[in-house]
PASEBA-1860 file (N, C-alpha, C; in nm, 3 decimals):
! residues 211
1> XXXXXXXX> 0.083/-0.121/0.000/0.000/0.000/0.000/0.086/0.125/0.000 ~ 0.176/0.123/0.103/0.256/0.246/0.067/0.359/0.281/-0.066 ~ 0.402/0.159/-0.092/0.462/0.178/-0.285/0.327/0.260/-0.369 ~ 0.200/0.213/-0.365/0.113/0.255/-0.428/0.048/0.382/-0.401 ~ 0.070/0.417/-0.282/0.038/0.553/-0.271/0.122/0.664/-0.300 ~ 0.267/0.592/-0.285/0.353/0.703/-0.347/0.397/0.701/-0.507 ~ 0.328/0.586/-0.571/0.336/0.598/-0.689/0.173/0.719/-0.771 ~ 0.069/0.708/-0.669/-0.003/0.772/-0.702/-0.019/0.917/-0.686
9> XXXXXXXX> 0.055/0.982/-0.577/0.148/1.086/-0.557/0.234/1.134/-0.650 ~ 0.267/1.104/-0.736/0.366/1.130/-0.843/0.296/1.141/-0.955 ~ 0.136/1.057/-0.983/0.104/1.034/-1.153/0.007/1.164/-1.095 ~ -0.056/1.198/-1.003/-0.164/1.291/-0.963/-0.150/1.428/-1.048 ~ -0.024/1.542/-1.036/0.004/1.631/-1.072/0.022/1.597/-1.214 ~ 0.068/1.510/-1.246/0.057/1.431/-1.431/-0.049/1.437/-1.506 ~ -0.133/1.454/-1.420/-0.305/1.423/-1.447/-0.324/1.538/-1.428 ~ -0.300/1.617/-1.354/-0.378/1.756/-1.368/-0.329/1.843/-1.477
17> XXXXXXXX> -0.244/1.851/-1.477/-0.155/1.888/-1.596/-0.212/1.864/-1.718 ~ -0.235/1.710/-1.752/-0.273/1.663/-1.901/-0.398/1.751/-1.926 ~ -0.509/1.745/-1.802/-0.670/1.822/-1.823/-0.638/1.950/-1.832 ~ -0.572/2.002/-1.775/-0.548/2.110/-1.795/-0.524/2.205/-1.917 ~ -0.428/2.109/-1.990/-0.456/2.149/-2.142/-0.488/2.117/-2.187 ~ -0.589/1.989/-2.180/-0.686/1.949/-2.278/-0.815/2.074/-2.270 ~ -0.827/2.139/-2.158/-0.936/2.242/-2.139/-0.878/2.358/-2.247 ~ -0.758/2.404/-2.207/-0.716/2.508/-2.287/-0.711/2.476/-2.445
25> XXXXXXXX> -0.713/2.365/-2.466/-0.663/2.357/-2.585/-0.802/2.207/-2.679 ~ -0.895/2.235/-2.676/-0.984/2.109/-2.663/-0.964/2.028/-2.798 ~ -0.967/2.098/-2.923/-0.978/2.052/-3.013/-0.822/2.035/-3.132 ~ -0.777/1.971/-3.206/-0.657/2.022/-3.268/-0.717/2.093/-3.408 ~ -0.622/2.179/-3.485/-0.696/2.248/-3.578/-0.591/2.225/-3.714 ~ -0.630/2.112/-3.827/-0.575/2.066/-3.949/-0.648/2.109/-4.104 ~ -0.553/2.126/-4.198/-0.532/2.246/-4.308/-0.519/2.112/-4.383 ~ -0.624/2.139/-4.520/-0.546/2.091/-4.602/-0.532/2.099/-4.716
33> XXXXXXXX> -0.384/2.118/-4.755/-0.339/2.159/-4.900/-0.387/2.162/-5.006 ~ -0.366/2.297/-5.066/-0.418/2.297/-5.194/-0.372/2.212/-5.306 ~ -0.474/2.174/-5.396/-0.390/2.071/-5.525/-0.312/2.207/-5.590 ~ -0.190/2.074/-5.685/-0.063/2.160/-5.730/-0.123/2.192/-5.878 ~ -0.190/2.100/-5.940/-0.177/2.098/-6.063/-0.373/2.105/-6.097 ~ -0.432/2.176/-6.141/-0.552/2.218/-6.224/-0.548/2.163/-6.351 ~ -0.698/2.132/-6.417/-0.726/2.068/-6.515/-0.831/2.159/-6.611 ~ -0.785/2.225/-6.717/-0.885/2.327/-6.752/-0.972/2.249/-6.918
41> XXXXXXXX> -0.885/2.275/-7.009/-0.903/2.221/-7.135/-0.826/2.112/-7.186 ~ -0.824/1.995/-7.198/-0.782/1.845/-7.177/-0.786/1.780/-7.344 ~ -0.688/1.762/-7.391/-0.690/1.685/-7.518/-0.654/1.572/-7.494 ~ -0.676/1.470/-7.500/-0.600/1.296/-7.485/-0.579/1.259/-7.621 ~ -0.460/1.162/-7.656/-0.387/1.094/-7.712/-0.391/0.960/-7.639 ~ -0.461/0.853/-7.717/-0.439/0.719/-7.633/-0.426/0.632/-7.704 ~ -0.388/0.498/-7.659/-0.382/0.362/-7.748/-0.489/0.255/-7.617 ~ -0.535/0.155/-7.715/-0.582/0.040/-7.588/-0.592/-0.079/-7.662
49> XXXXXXXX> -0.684/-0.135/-7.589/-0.731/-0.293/-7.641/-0.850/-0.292/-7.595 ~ -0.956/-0.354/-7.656/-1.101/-0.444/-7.639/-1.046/-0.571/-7.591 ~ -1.042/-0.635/-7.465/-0.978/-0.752/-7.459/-1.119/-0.850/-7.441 ~ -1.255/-0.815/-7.396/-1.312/-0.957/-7.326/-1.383/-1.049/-7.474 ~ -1.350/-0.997/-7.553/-1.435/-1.090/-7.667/-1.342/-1.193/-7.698 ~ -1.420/-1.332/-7.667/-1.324/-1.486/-7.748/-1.279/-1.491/-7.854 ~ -1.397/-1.398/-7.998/-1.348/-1.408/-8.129/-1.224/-1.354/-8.205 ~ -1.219/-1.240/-8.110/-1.152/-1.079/-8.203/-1.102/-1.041/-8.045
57> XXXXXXXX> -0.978/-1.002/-8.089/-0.920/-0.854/-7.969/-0.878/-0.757/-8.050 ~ -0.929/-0.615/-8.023/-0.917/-0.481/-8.094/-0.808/-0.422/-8.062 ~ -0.727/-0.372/-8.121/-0.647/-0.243/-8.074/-0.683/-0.169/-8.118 ~ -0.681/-0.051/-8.026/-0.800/0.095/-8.039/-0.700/0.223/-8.070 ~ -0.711/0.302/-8.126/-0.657/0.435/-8.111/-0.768/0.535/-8.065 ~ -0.722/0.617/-7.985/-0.887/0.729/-7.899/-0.803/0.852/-7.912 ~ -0.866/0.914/-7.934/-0.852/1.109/-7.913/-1.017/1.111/-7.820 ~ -0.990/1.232/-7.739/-1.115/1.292/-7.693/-1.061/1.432/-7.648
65> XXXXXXXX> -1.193/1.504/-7.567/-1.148/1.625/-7.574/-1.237/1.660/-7.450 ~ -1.210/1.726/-7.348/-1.223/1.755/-7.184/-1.235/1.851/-7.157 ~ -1.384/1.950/-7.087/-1.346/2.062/-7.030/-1.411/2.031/-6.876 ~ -1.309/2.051/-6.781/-1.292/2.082/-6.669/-1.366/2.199/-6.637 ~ -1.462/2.226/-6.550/-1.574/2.285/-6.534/-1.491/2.360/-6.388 ~ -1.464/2.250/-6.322/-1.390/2.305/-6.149/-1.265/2.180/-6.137 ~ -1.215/2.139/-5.999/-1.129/2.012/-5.983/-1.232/1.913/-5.957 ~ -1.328/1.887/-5.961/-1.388/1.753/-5.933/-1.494/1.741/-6.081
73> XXXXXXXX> -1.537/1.823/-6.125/-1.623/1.833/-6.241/-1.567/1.843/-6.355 ~ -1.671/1.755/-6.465/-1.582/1.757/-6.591/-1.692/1.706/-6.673 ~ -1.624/1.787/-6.841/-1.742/1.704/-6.928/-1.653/1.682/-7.028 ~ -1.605/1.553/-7.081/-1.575/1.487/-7.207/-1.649/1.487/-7.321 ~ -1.651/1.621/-7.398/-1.761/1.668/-7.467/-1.719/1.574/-7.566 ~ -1.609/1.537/-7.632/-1.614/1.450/-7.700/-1.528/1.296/-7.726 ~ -1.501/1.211/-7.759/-1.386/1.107/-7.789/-1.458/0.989/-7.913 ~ -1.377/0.943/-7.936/-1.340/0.860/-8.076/-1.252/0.758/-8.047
81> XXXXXXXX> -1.300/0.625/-8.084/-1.193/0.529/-8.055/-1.238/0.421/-8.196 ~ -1.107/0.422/-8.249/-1.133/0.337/-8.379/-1.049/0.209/-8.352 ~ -1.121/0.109/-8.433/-1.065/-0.050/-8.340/-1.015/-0.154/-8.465 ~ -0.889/-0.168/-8.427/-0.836/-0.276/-8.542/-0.835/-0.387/-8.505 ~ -0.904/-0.510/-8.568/-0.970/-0.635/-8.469/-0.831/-0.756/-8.545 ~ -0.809/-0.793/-8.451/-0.712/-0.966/-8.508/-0.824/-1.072/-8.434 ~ -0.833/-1.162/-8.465/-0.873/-1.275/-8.467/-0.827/-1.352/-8.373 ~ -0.861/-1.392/-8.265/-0.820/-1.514/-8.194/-0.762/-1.665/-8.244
89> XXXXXXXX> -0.680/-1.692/-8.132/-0.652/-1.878/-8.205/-0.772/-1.946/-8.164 ~ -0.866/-1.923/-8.084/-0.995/-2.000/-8.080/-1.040/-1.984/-8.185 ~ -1.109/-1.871/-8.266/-1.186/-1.870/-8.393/-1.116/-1.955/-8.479 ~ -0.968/-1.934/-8.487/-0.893/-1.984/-8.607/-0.901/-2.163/-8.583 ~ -0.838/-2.153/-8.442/-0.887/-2.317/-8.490/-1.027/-2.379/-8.541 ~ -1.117/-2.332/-8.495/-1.279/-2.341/-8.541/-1.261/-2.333/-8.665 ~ -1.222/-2.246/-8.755/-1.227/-2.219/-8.898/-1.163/-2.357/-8.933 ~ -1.003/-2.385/-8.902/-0.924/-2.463/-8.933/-0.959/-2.565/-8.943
97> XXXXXXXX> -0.986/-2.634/-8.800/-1.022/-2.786/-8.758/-1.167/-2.859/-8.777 ~ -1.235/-2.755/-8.752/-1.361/-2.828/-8.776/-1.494/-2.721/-8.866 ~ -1.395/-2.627/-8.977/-1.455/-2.564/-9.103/-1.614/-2.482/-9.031 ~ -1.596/-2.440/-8.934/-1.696/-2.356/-8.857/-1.647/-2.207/-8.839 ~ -1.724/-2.117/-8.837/-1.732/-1.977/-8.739/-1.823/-1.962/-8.707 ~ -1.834/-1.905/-8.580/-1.919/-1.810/-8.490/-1.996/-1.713/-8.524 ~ -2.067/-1.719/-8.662/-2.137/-1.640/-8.759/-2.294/-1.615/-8.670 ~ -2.306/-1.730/-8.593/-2.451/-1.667/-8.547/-2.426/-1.591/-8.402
105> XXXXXXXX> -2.335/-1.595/-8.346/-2.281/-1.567/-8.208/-2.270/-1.411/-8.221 ~ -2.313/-1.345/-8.049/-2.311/-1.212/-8.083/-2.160/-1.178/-8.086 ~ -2.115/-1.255/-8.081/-1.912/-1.182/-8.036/-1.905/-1.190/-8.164 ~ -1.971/-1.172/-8.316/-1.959/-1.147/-8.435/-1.979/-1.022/-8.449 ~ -2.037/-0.974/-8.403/-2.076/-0.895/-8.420/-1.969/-0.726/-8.329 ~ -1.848/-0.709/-8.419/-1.670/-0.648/-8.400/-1.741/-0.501/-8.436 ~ -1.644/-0.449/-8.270/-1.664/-0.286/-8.339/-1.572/-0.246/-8.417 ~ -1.609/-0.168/-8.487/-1.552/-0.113/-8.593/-1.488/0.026/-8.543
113> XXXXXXXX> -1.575/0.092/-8.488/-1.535/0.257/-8.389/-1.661/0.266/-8.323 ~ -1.633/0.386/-8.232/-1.714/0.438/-8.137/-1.709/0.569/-8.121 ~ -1.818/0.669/-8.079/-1.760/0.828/-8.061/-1.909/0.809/-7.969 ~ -1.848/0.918/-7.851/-1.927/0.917/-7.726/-1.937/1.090/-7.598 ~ -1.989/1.058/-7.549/-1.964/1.173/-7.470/-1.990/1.136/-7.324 ~ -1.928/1.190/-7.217/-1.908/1.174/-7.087/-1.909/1.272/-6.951 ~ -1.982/1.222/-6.834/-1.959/1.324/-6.775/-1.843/1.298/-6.651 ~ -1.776/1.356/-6.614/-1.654/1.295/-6.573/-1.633/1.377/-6.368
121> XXXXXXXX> -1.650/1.259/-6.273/-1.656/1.316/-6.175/-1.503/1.296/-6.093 ~ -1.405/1.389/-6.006/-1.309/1.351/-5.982/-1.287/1.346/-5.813 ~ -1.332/1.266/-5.742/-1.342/1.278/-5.602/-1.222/1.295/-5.511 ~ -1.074/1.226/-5.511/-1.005/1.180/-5.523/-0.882/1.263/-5.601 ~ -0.809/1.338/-5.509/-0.661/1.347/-5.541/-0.536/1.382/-5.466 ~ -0.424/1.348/-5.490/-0.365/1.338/-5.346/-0.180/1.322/-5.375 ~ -0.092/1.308/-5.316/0.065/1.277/-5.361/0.081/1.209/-5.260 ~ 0.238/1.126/-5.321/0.268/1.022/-5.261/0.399/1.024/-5.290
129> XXXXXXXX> 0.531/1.000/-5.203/0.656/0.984/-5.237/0.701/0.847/-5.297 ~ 0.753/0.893/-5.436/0.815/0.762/-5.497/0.992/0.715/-5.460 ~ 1.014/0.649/-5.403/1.163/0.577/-5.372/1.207/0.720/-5.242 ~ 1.126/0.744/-5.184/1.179/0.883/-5.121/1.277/0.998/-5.173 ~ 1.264/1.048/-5.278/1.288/1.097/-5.377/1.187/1.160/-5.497 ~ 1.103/1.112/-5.512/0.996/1.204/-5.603/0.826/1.198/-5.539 ~ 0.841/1.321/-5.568/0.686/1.318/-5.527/0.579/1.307/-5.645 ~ 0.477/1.264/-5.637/0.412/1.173/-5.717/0.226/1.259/-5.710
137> XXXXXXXX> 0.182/1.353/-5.848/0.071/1.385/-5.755/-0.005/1.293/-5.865 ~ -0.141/1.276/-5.825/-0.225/1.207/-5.878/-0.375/1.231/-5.880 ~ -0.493/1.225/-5.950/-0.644/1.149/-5.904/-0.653/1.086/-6.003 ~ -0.814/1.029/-5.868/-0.892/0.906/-5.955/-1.012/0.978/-5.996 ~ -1.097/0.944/-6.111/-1.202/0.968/-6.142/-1.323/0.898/-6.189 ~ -1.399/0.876/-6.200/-1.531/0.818/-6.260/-1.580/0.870/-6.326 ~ -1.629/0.804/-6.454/-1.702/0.859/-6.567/-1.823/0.809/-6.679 ~ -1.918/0.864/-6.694/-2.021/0.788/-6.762/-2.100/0.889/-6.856
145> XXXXXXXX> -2.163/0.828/-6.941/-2.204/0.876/-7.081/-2.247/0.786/-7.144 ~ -2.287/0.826/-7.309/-2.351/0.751/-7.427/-2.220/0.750/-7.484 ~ -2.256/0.647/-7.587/-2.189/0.617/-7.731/-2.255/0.575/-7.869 ~ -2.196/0.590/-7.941/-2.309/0.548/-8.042/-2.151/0.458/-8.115 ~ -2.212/0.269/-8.146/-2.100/0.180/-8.183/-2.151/0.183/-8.296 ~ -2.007/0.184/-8.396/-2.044/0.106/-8.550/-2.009/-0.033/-8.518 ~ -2.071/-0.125/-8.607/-2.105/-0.249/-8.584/-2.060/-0.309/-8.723 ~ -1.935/-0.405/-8.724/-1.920/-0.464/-8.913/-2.039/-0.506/-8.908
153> XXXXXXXX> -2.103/-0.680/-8.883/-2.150/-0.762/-8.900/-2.285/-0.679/-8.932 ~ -2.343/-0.629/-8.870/-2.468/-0.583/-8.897/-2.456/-0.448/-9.013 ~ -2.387/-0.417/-9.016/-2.325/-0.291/-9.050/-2.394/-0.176/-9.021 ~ -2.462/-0.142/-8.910/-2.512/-0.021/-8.835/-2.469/0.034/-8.764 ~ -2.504/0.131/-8.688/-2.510/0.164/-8.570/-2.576/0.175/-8.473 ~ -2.530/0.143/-8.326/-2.589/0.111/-8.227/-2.598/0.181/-8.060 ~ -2.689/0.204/-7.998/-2.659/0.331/-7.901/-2.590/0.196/-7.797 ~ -2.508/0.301/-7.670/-2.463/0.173/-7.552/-2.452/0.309/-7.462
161> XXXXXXXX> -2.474/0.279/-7.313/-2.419/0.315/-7.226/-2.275/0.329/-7.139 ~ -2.227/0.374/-7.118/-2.060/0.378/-7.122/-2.036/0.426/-6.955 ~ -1.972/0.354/-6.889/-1.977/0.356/-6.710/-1.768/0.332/-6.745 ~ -1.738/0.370/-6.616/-1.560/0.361/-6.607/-1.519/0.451/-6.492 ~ -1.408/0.386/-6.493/-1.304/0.430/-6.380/-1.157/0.496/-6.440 ~ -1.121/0.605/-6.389/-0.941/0.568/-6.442/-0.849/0.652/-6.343 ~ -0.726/0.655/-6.364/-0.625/0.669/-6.284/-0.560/0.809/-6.364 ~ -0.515/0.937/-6.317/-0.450/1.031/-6.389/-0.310/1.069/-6.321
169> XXXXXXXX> -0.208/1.066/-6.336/-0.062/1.069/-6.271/-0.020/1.208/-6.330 ~ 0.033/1.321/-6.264/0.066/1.464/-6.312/0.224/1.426/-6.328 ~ 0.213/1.466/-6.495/0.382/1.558/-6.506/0.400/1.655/-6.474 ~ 0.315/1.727/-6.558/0.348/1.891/-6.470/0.253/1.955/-6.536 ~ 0.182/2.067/-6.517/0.071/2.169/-6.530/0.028/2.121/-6.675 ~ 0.141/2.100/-6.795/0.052/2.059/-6.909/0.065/1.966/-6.942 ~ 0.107/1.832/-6.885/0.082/1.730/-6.945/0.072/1.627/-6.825 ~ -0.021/1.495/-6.848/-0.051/1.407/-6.776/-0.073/1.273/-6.847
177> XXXXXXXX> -0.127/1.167/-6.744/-0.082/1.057/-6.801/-0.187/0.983/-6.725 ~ -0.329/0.934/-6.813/-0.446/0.902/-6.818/-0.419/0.725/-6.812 ~ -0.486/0.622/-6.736/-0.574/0.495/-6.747/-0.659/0.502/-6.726 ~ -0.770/0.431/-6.834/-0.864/0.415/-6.821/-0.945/0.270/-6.809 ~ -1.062/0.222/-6.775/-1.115/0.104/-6.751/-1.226/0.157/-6.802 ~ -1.316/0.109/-6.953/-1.440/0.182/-6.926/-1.537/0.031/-6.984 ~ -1.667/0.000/-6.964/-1.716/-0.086/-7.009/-1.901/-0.043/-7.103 ~ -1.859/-0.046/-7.212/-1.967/0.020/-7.315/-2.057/-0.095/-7.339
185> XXXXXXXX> -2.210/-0.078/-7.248/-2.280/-0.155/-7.245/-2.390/-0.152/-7.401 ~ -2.375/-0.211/-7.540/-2.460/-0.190/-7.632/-2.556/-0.255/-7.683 ~ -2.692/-0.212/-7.676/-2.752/-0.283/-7.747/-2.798/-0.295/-7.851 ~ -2.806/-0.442/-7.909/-2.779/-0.437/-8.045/-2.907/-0.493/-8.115 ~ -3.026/-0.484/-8.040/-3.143/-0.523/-8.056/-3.179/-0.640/-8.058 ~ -3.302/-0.697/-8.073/-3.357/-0.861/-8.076/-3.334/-0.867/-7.889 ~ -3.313/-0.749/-7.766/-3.315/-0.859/-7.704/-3.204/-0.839/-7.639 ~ -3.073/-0.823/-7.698/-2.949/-0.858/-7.696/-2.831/-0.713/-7.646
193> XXXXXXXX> -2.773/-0.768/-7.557/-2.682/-0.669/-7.478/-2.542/-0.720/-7.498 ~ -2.480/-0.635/-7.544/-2.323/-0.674/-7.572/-2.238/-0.572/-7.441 ~ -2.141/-0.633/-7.395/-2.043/-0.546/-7.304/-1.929/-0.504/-7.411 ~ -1.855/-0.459/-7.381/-1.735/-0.390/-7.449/-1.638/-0.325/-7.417 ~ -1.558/-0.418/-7.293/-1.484/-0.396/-7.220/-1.333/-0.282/-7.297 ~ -1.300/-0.172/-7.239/-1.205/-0.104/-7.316/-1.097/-0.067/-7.192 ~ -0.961/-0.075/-7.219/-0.863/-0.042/-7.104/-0.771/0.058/-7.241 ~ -0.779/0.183/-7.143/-0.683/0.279/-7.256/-0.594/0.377/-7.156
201> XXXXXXXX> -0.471/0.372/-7.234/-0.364/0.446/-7.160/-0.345/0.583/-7.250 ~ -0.328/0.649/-7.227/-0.335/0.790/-7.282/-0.192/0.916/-7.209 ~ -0.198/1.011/-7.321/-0.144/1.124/-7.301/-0.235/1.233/-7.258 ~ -0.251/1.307/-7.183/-0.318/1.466/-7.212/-0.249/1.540/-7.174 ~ -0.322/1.686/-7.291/-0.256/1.759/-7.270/-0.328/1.858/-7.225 ~ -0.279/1.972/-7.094/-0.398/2.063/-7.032/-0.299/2.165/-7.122 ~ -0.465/2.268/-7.121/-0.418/2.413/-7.178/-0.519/2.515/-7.093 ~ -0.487/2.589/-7.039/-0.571/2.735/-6.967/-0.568/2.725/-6.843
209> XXX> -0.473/2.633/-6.815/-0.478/2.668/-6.653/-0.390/2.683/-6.562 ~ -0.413/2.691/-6.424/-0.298/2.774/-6.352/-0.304/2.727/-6.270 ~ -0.145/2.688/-6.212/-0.124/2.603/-6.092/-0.183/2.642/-5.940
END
């Protein structure tokens, strides 16, 4: 008992102390930084692939064109993605081995291009040190819109809904460095819903704005 009372003798004034400035001081008060880099008028340069179709995988070339409204708002007034399709070794062996194609199957049915519009939300942005040595700024964004697909097989065109995610990494005030994930839901009538999975890596370039 007496170790413990003289240990409690000692933490007592410890304790008054701590309340003490927790009264004076109740709450802590945190700031936080402005982004470095603004997004005003946005041109992209991109390459990708259509990868989920068995028959055909596309390689795409995309331009679009971006105006940044504020830092979280955005409208992709326009983009274009034209698709050069190769053929799978599944189709080919089908052709080969057993003198068949997938002529009635909707994965016949290969885009040809797409041009769309988007509204583009950016919740998300932030830096991060790379190798302790570079600092790294970045956001993420979400984005959705129409498209209107050309279609070989049918040879029309077709409206789709267009939903996505992507990743933007800053060089510096005018140029950046876009991934995208977007999946262009189309339908192609009778019934029938095609996905159209697209992953595109891109250049942009900002113009009108100020750090």
């Amino acid at each position: 008992m007496r170790y413990a009372l003289l240990i409690l003798l000692f933490l007592v004034p410890g304790l008054a102390r701590a309340q003490a400035e927790a009264l004076e001081n109740p709450g802590a008060v945190s700031a936080i930084q402005e982004r470095r880099y603004r997004m005003h008028h946005e041109l992209l340069l991109g390459v990708g692939v259509l990868p989920d179709d068995a028959f055909y995988k596309g390689l795409t070339g995309n331009v679009s064109y971006t105006y940044h409204f504020s830092d979280t708002f955005g409208w992709q007034v326009g983009r274009g993605t034209y698709s050069y399709n190769l053929q799978t070794s599944l189709r080919t062996q089908l052709e080969r081995d057993f003198d068949v194609a997938p002529v009635s199957s909707a994965s016949e049915d290969q885009v040809q291009w797409m041009v769309g519009s988007d509204l583009v939300w950016s919740p998300l942005y932030g830096k991060t040190a790379f190798l302790n040595s570079t600092v790294l700024h970045f956001e993420a964004f979400l984005l959705g819109g129409g498209t209107v697909v050309k279609l070989n097989r049918s040879g029309g065109f077709r409206p789709a809904a267009n939903v996505g995610l992507g990743l933007r990494l800053f060089s510096s005030q005018a140029i950046s460095f876009r991934f995208d994930v977007t999946n262009n839901v189309v339908f192609t009538g009778a019934s029938r819903i095609n996905n159209v999975l697209s992953v595109q890596l891109g250049t942009a370039f900002n113009f009108g704005a100020t750090e």
